[in-house]
Each structure stands twice: as C-alpha cells, then as structure tokens.
C-alpha positions as CSV (number, residue, x, y, z in Angstrom):
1,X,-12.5,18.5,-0.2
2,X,-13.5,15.3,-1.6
3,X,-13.0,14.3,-5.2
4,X,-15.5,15.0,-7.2
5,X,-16.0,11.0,-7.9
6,X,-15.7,9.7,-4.4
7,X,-19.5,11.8,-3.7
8,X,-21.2,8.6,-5.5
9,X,-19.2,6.1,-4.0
10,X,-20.6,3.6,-1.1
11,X,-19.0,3.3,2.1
12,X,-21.4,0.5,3.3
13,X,-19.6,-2.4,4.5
14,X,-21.2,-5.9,3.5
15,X,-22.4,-8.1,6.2
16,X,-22.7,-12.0,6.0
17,X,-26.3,-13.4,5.9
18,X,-27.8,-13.5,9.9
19,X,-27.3,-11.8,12.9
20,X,-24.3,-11.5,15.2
21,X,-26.1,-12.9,18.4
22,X,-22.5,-14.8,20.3
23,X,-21.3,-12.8,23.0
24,X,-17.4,-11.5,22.6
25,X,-15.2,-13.0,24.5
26,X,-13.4,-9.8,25.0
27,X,-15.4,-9.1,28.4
28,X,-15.0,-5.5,27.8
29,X,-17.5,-2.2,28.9
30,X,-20.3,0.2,27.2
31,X,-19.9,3.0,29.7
32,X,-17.9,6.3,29.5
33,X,-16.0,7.3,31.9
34,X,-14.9,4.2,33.7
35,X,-11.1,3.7,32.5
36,X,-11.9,1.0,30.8
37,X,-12.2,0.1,26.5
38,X,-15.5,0.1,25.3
39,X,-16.7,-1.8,22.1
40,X,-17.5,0.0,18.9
41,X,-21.3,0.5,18.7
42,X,-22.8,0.1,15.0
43,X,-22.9,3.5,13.3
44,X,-19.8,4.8,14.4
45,X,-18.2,6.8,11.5
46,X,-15.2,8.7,10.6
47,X,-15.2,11.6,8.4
48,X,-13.5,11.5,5.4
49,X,-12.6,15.3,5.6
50,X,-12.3,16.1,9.7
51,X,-11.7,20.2,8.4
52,X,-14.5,22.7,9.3
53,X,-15.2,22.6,5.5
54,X,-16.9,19.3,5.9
55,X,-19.6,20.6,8.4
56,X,-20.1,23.7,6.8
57,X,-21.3,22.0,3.5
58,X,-23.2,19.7,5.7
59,X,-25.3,22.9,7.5
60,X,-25.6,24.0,4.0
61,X,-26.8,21.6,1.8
62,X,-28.0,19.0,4.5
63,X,-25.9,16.0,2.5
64,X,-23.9,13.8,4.7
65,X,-20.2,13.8,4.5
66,X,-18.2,10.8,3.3
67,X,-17.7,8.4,6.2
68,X,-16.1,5.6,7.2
69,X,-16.8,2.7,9.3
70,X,-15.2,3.0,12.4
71,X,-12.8,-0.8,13.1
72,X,-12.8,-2.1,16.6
73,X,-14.7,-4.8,18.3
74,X,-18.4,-5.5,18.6
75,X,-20.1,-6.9,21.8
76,X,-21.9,-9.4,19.9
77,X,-20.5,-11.5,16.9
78,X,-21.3,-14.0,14.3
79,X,-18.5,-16.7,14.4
80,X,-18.9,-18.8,17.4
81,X,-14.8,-18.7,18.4
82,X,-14.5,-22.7,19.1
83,X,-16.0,-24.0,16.2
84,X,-13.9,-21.1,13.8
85,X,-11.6,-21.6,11.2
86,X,-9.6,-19.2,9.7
87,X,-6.9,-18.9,6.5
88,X,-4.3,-16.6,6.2
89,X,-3.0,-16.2,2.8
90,X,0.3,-13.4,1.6
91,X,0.1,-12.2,-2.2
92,X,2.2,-10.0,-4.3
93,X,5.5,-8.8,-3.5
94,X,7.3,-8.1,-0.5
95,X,6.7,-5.7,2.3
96,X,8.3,-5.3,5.3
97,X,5.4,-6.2,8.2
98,X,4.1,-9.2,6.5
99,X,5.4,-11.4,9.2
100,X,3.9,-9.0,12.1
101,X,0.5,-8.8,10.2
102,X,0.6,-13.3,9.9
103,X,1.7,-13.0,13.9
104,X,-0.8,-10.5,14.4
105,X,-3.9,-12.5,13.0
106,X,-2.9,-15.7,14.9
107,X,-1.8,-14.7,18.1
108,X,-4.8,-12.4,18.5
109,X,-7.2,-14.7,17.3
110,X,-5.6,-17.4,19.3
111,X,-5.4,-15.4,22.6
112,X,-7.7,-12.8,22.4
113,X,-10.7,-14.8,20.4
114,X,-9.7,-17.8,21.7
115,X,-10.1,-19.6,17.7
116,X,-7.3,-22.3,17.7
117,X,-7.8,-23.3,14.4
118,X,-5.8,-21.4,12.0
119,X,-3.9,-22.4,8.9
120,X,-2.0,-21.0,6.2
121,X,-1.6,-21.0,2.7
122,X,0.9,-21.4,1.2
123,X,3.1,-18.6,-2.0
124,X,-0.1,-16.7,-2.5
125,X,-2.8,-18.1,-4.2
126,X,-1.4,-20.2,-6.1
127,X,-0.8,-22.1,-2.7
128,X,-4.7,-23.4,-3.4
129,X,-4.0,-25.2,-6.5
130,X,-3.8,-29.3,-6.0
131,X,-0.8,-30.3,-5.0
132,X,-0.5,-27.9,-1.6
133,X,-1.0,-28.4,1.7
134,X,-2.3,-25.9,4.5
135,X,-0.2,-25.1,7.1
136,X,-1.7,-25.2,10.6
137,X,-0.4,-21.7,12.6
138,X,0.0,-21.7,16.4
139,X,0.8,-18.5,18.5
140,X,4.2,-20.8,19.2
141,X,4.5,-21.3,15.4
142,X,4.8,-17.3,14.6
143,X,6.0,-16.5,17.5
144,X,9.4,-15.2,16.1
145,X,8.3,-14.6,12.6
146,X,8.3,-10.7,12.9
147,X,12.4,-10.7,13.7
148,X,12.9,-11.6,10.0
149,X,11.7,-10.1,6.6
150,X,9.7,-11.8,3.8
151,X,6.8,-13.7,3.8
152,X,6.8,-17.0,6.7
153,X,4.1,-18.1,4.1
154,X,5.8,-17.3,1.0
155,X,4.1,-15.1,-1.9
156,X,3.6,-15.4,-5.7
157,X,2.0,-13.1,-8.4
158,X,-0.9,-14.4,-11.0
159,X,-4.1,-15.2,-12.1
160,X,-5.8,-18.2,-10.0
161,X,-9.5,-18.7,-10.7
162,X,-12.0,-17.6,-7.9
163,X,-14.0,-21.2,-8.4
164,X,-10.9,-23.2,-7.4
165,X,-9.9,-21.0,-4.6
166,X,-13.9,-21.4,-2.8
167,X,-14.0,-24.9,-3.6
168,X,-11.0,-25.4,-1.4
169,X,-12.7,-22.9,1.1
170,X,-15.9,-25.0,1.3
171,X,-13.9,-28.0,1.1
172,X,-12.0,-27.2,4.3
173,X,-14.8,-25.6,6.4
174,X,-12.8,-22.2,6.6
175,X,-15.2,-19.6,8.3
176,X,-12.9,-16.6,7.5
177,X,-10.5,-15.5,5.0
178,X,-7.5,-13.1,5.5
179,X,-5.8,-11.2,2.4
180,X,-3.0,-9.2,3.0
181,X,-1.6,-7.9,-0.1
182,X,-2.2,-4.7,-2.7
183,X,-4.5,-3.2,-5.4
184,X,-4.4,-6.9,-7.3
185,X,-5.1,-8.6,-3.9
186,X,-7.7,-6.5,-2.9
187,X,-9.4,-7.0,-6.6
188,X,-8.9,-10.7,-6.5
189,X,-10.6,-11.0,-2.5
190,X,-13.6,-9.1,-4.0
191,X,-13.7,-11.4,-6.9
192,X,-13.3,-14.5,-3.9
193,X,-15.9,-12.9,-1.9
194,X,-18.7,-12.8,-4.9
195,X,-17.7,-16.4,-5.7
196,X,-19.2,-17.0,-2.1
197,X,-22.1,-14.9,-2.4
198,X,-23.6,-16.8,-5.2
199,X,-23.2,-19.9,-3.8
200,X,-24.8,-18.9,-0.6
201,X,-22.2,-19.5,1.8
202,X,-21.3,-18.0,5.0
203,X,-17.6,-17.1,4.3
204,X,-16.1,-13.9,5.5
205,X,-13.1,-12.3,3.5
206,X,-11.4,-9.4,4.9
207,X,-8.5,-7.8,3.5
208,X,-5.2,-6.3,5.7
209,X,-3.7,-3.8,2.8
210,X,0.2,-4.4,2.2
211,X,1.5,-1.6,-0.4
212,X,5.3,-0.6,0.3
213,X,4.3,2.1,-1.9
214,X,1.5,3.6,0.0
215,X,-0.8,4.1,-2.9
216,X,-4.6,2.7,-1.5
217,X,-7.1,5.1,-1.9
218,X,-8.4,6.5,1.7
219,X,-6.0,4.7,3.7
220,X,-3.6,7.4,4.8
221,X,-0.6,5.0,5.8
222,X,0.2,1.3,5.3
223,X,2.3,-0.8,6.6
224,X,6.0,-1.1,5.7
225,X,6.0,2.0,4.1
226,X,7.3,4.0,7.2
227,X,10.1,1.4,7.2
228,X,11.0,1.6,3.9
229,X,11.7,4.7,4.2
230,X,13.7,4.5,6.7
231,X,16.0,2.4,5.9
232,X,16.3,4.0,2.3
233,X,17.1,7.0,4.1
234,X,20.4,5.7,5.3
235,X,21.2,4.4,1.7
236,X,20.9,8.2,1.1
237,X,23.0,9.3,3.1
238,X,25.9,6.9,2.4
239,X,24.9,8.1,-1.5
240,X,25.4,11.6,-0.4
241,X,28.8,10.9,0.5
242,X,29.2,9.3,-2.5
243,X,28.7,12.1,-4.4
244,X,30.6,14.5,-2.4
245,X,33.9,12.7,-2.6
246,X,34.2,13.5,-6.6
247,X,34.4,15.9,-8.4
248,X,31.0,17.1,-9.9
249,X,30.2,13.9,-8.1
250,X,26.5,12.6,-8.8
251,X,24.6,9.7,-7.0
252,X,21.3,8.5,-8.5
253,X,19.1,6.7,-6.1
254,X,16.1,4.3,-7.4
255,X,13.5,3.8,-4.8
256,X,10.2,1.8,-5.4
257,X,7.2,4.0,-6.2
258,X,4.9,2.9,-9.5
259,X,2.4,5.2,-9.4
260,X,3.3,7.2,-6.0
261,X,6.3,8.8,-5.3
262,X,5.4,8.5,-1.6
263,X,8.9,6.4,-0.7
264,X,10.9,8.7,-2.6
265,X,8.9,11.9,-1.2
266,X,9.1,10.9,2.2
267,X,13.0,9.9,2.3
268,X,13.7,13.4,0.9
269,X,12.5,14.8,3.9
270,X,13.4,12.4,6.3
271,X,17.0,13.0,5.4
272,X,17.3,16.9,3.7
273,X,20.2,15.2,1.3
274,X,18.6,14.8,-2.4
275,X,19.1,17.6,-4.5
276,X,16.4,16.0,-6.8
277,X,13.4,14.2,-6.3
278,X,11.4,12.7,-9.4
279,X,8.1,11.1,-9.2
280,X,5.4,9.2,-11.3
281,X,3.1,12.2,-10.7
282,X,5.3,15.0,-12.5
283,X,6.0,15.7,-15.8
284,X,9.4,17.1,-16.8
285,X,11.7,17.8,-20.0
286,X,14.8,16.2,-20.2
287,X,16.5,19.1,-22.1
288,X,16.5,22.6,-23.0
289,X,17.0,25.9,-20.6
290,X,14.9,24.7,-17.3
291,X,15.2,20.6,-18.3
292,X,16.2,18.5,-16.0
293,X,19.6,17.5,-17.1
294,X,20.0,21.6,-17.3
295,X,19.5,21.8,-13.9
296,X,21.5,18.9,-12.9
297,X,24.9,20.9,-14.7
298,X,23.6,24.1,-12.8
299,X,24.0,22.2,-9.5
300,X,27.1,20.6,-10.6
301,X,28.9,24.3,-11.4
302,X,27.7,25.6,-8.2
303,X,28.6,22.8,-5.6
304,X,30.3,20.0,-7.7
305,X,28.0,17.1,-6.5
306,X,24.4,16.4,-6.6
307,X,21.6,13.7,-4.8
308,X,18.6,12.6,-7.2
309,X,16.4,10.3,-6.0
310,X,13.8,8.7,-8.6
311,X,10.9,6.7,-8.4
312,X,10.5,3.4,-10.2
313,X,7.1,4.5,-12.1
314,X,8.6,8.5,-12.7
315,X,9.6,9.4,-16.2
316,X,7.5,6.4,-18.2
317,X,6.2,8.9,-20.7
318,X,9.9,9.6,-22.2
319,X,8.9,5.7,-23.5
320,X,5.9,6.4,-25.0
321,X,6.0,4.3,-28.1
322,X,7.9,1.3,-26.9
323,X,6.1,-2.1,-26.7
324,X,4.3,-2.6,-23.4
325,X,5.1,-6.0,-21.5
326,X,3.3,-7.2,-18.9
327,X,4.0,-9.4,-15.8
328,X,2.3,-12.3,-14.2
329,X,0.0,-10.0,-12.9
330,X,-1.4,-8.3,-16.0
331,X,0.5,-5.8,-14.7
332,X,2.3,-3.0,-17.0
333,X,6.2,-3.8,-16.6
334,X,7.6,0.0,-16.6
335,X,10.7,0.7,-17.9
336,X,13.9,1.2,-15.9
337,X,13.9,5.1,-15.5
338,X,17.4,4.7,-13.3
339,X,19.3,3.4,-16.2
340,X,18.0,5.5,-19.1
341,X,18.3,8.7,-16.9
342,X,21.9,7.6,-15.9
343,X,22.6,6.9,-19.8
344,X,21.0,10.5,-21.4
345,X,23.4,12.5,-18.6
346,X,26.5,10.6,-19.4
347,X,25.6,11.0,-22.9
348,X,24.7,15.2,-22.8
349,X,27.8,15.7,-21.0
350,X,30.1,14.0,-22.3
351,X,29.1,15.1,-25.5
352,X,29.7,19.1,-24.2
353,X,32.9,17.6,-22.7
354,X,31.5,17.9,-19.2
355,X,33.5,16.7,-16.1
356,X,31.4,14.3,-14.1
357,X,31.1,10.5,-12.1
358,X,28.0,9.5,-11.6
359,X,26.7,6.3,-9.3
360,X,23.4,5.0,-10.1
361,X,22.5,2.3,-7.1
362,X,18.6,0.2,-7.0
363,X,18.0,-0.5,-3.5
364,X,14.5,-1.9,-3.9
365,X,14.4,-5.8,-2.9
366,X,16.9,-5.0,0.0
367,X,14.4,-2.3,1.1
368,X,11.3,-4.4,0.3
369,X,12.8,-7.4,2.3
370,X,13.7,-5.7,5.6
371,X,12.1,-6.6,9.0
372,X,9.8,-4.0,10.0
373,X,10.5,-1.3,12.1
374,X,9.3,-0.5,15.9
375,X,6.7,1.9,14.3
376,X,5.8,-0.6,11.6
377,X,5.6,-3.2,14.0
378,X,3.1,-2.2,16.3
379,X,0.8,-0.5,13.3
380,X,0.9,-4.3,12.1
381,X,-0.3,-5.5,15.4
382,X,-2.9,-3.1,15.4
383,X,-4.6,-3.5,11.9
384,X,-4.3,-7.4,12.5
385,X,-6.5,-6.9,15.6
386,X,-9.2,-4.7,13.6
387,X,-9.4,-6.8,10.9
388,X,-10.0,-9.9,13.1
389,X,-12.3,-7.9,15.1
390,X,-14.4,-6.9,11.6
391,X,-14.4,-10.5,10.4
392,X,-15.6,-12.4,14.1
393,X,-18.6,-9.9,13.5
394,X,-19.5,-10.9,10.0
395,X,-18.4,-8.3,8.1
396,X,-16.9,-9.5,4.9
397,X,-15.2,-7.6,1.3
398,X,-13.6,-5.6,3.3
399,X,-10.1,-3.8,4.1
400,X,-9.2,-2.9,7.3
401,X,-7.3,1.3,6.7
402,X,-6.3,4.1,8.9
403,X,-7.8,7.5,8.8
404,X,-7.8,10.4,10.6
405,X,-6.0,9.0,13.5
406,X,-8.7,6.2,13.5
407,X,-8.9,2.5,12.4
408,X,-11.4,2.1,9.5
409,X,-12.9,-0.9,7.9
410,X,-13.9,0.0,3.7
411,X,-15.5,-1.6,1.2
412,X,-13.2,-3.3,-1.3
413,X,-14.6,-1.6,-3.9
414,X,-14.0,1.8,-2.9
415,X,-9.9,1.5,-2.7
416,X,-9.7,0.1,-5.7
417,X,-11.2,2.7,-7.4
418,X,-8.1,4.5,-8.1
419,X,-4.8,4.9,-7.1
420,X,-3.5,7.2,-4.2
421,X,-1.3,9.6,-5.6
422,X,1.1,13.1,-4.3
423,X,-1.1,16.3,-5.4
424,X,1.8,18.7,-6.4
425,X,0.1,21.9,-5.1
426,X,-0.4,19.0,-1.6
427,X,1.7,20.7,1.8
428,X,4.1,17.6,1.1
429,X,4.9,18.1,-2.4
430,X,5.7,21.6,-1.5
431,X,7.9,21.1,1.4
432,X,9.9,18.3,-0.9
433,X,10.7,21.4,-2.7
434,X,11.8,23.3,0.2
435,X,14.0,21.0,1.3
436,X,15.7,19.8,-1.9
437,X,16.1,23.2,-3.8
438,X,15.0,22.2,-7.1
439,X,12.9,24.0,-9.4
440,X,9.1,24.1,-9.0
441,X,9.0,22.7,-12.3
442,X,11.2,21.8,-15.5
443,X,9.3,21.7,-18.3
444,X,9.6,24.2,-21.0
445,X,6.1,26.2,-20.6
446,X,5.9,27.3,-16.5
447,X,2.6,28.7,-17.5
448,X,1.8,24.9,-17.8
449,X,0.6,22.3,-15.4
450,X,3.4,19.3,-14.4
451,X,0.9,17.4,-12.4
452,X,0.3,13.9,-14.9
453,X,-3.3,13.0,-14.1
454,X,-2.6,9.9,-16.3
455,X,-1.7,6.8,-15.0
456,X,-0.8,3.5,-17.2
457,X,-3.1,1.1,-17.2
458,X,-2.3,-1.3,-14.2
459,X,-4.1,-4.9,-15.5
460,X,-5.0,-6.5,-18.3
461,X,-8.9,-6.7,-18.8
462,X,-10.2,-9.5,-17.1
463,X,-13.6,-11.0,-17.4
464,X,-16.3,-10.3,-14.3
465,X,-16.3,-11.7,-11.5
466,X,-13.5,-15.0,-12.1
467,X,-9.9,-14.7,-13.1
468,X,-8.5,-11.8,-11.5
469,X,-5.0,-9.8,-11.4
470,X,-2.8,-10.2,-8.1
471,X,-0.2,-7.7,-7.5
C-alpha cells in the first residue's frame, strides 16, 4: 500500500523543449512475437504496488495507481548522435560500481549510439570550477576501469553554485549531463537542471543513483549495495571466529548505513552469524531488564561469545544533546555509535566484575572502495544503458531506478522526498530476527512502538534553486 504522501506526488518525467523526430540508431523492432527487442512505446508504466491490492482500489474508486515510467529505448530521439556531447561527472563518496556505471555510459554511448564525444569531469563538481580541465573518455580509455574500485574520475563533497556549473555547460556545447551520485547529488542535478530551464537551453540532465546504503525512495536496489554486502559478510564471518576463540568473546561490527540499516540487515542474513543487529530505524535502551547491554550478558552466560553488527546512523538518539557538526555537505556528522557502544559494555561489566574481550572492527572505506561484484557489475551496465537511452530521447531531471523487476526512469523530485528506510513489521526486518535470535525489541515498555519515524535532519537549509548540498 502506498504511503499516504506518495498519492500527491508526480511521476511525470520532464521533457526538453521539441520533439524527438531522429531515428535510433538501434535498428531494433515494434512487433511481438518475432524474437527480437522492441522499443519502449510512450505510456508504458510500472506499478508502484504490482499486489492485487492495487487493482482492486483501482475497480473501486476508479483512481489510477502510482506509476512509473517504464526506461528503455525509444524509436525516435532528440539528440542527433554525431553532433552529441555528453559529461560524465562522480559526486559524493565511494561506491563500489562507479567505474562500471562511467564504462557503462561511454562504451554504450560510443558503440551503441554511436556519440564519440564524451568527457569527464573531474572530483565531483568541484571539477567545474576554473582551473580544471575536462577529460575526453573513449571506449579504450575505460576500458579496464571496472577491475578496480573508486572513482576513475575522482569525487568530492560540497556546495558548488548551479550558475557556474551551466556556464561551463553552455560554454562547452554539452548536450547531456550524467550524475551518478546520492540524495545530495540527485538535489544538486535538479538544482542544475532548473538553472537550464530558465535560461532556455536544451540541456538534458539525467541522474544514475549511487547509495551503498540503498536508501532512494522507489528504487528497490542500487548499485554496490549487493557488493557491500558481500564482502562485509566475509568480515563477519572472520569476526565470528573472533569471538568464539575467547571467552565470553564479543566482536562488534560497524557497517555503513545512515539512515538505513539495509547493509547491516542484509549481511545478517547473508551469513546467519550476528547475534545482534542494530539499525538507525529502531529504538532501544541501553540498560535495565530487556536493554540491550542486558541481553548482550544473557548471550554471553549462555554461549560465551556473541556477533553484533551496528549501523553507522543506529543509536544517534543516546546523543541527543551534544552539539551537531556538519560536513562539507551540510550534512549532519553522526556520532560514532561503534565506539560509545564498545565503551558503555566495557564499562557495565566491568563494573559488575564481568568476564569478557570484546573487538570492535569499522570496515566501511574498505567495503565502500571494493570493485564491484559480478552481480553489481552487470546491474551497472544495465542502468548506464537506460539512462543513456532516457537522455538521447530528451528526457531530462531524471534518475534512472529499478522496480518491480523493471527499469524505471523518476522524476528527481520524487526520490528525494524522503529517505528509504526498513519498516520493522517489513518480511525483512522480521526474518533478521529469525535468524539472529534477538529480542523483538529492548526497550523498557513492549507495549510500545521501536520503529523511530524520525530521521536527523540531512542538510543545512539552502536557498532555492542555487547552492545546493552534495552527498
């Protein structure tokens, strides 16, 4: 069932000014039944809810169901390949895939669209200030790119001003503009993308998502996240055996996660090791008869070593009170949850004389900077292609997603709204429970709720439409 404030959001797609009236160069079919790929017509949609809910309200109350616009490629476009020039530009932090997504964009546009001139730019945004030079990208440049992690482009985190960054746009005749990045990204494309608007230009600015956490509202996976999962699954299990070779043995595992406990969730299951699992989305008491550091001690008396994996963002309330700092961003720097957490069960059991070793280990910027998986990999390949297909047709403020088992091309606006987060009464929430053992909750009252609806503000307030965050 859709949220209540999705229902007045729009799912409409801008389009640049004019028609698409080039022919693709794709050469491909409009027939069923021929074994061969067709394109996407205009007006293909993908429900937001695909469960026989969805249609029921629909034969009820006659009001369309949220949709999406279906990604693929259009028999008619609006750039005219030879005479295209595209910029590729990496913001925010790390994420495994951003090397497939830069091969992805060039090789495809380079072999599939036949547009040869492509350049990048260079850490971030910041890469248009004065003093940088674009970097022209070939199919032969990139072609090795996705072996290694990181950013072949480089990446940065900050405010640039969307005047500057469309003056070098104009000023370099780029027809198209690809983001790949997160929430701050996104925001500061859609800020891009207006700058263009009002001066009248014909710039497309599509947006490939890049959120290890997988956090973007109605995309159901991005990329990297699968492999950082993955490979913090086998720091787990090396933890696991950490733990078990002491006595009352404990091993305390930060993964990334701000907001969404998605990483830490999902590496739970992958590898039925944690004991514990903490996320930004749950509330729980530190002390007293079902706290967490209670529970932790019953584990301990009962098996004599215990797994807790924690999410960066989990826990920030026990800091209510302490002066916020922020990063380059405008983003709120959270405090480390690891440490303290570490600290306040040394300090409770030592102080009841308590037995115990406890290894506290922060995998995130080896996790962050891995190549991407085989999985990974190929989901790269294929959101590259979609967003290059959305952007030769004119379509512009937009992020390519996956829903539903289908690419999807959204408005900016709409995943932005808010962040993705775990529902604790969700099938994954409850099968993290399952698998790990722990209490349904620890806080004092069951009666209440432990979901934490409240999320710290991400940015600082920034004026319309100008200066805006990157992630």
């Amino acid at each position: 069932m859709a949220h209540k404030t999705f229902n007045a959001l729009d799912f409409t797609v801008k389009t640049l000014d004019g028609r698409c009236t080039i022919p693709s160069p794709l050469n491909l079919k409009n027939a069923d039944g021929d074994d061969e790929y067709d394109y996407v017509k205009d007006g293909e949609r993908i429900l937001y809810d695909a469960s026989t809910k969805s249609l029921e309200d629909y034969k009820k109350t006659g009001k369309m169901p949220i949709s999406f616009e279906k990604a693929g490629p259009k028999e008619k476009i609006y750039f005219q390949p030879d005479k295209t020039k595209v910029a590729i530009v990496t913001a925010g932090g790390l994420c495994p895939g951003l090397n497939n997504v830069i091969k992805g964009l060039v090789t495809q546009l380079n072999q599939r669209y036949k547009v040869h001139n492509v350049v990048g730019i260079r850490y971030g945004f910041r890469g248009f200030k004065p003093g940088f030079d674009l970097v022209p990208l070939t199919s032969e440049l990139v072609d090795r790119i996705h072996l290694q992690g990181g950013s072949f482009l480089g990446s940065s985190r900050g405010e640039q001003p969307s005047e500057m960054i469309v003056d070098v746009l104009q000023r370099q005749n780029i027809n198209i503009l690809f983001c790949i990045g997160g929430d701050g990204t996104l925001r500061a494309a859609k800020s891009i993308a207006e700058e263009i608007k009002s001066r009248n230009l014909n710039i497309a600015v599509g947006c490939v998502p890049k959120t290890i956490d997988n956090d973007i509202c109605f995309i159901d996976k991005s990329f990297g996240f699968e492999t950082a999962f993955s490979v913090a699954s086998e720091i787990v299990i090396n933890a696991h055996n950490e733990a078990k070779g002491a006595y009352n043995g404990i091993a305390m595992i930060k993964l990334m996660g701000r907001d969404s406990g998605y990483i830490a969730a999902n590496t739970a299951l992958a590898t039925g090791e944690a004991n514990f699992v903490l996320i930004p989305e749950m509330k729980f008491d530190l002390y007293g008869p079902n706290g967490f550091i209670t529970k932790i001690r019953e584990r301990l008396e009962k098996r004599h070593h215990a797994l807790i994996i924690v999410a960066e963002g989990a826990g920030q309330f026990l800091f209510e009170g302490d002066n916020v700092e922020r990063d380059e961003s405008g983003n709120v720097k959270y405090q480390d949850i690891g440490v303290f957490l570490k600290d306040k069960i040394t300090e409770e059991f030592k102080k009841d004389g308590f037995h115990h070793s406890i290894k506290y280990i922060d995998p995130s910027y080896i996790i962050r900077s891995s190549p991407a998986n085989s999985n990974d990999s190929k989901f790269c390949n294929l959101l590259s292609l979609n967003a290059i297909h959305a952007a030769m047709a004119g379509k512009t403020e937009f992020v390519v997603g996956h829903w539903n088992g289908n690419f999807t091309i959204l408005p900016i606006s709409a995943t932005v709204v808010e962040r993705k987060r775990i529902n604790l009464e969700s099938e994954l929430w409850g099968n993290v429970l399952e698998i790990t053992g722990q209490p349904i909750k620890m806080i004092a009252n069951p009666d209440e709720s432990a979901q934490l609806d409240y999320i710290p503000p991400q940015s600082k307030p920034t004026t319309k439409g100008k200066k805006k965050e990157i992630d």
